[in-house]
N, C-alpha and C positions, 0 to 999 in steps of 0.2 A: 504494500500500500504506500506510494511516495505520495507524501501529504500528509501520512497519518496525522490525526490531532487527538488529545482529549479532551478541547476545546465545545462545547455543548452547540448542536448547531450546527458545526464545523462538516462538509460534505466527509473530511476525512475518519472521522469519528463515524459517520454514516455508516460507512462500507464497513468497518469492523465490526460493528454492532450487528451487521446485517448476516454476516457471515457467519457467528454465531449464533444469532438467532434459527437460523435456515439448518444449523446441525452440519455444517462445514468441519470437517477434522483434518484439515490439513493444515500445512504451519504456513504463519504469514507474520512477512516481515516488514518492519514501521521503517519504513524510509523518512526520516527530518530533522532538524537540528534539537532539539528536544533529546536528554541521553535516557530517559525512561517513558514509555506509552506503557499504560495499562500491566505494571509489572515485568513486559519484555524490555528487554535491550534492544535500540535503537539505532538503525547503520544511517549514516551521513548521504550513502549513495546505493544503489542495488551493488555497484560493481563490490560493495565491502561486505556484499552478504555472504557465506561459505557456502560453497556449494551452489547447487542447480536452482533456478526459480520457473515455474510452467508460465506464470503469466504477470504484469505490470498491469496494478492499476493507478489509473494517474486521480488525482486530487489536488491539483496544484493549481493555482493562474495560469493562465493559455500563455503569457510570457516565459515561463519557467519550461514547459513542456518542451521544446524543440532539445533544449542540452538534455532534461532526462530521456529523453527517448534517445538519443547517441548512446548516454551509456547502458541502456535498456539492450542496443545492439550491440555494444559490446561487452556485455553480459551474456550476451547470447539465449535471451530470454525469445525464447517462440512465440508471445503473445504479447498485445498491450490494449488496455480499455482504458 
């Protein structure tokens, strides 16, 4: 989730709540400057997360998007919404 927030409101906060909700068990990582969301640990970029990612969700300002989606590719992430 780059954007993540725990910011109430916040779309980034959406999408995590959502995915828990819906019974999601797969692990997802808080991309933003913030160093704790919701009890995980929080990477600065995808490219700092270990290992493989299926899919990028974006939650940022349309400004920001065009750099995270480069390192989204260079991640080698298969997917981005």
């Amino acid at each position: 989730m780059i954007g993540a927030s725990a910011e109430n409101g916040k779309i980034g906060q959406f999408g995590h709540e959502e995915s828990d909700q819906r019974g999601y068990k797969g692990e997802i990582y808080p991309i933003h400057r913030a160093p704790i969301y919701h009890g995980q640990k929080v990477y600065k970029s995808v490219k700092d997360v270990p290992g493989d990612i299926d899919v990028a969700v974006f939650a940022i300002p349309a400004k920001f998007v065009a750099q995270a989606l480069i390192e989204v590719g260079e991640k080698k992430i298969a997917g981005a919404i």
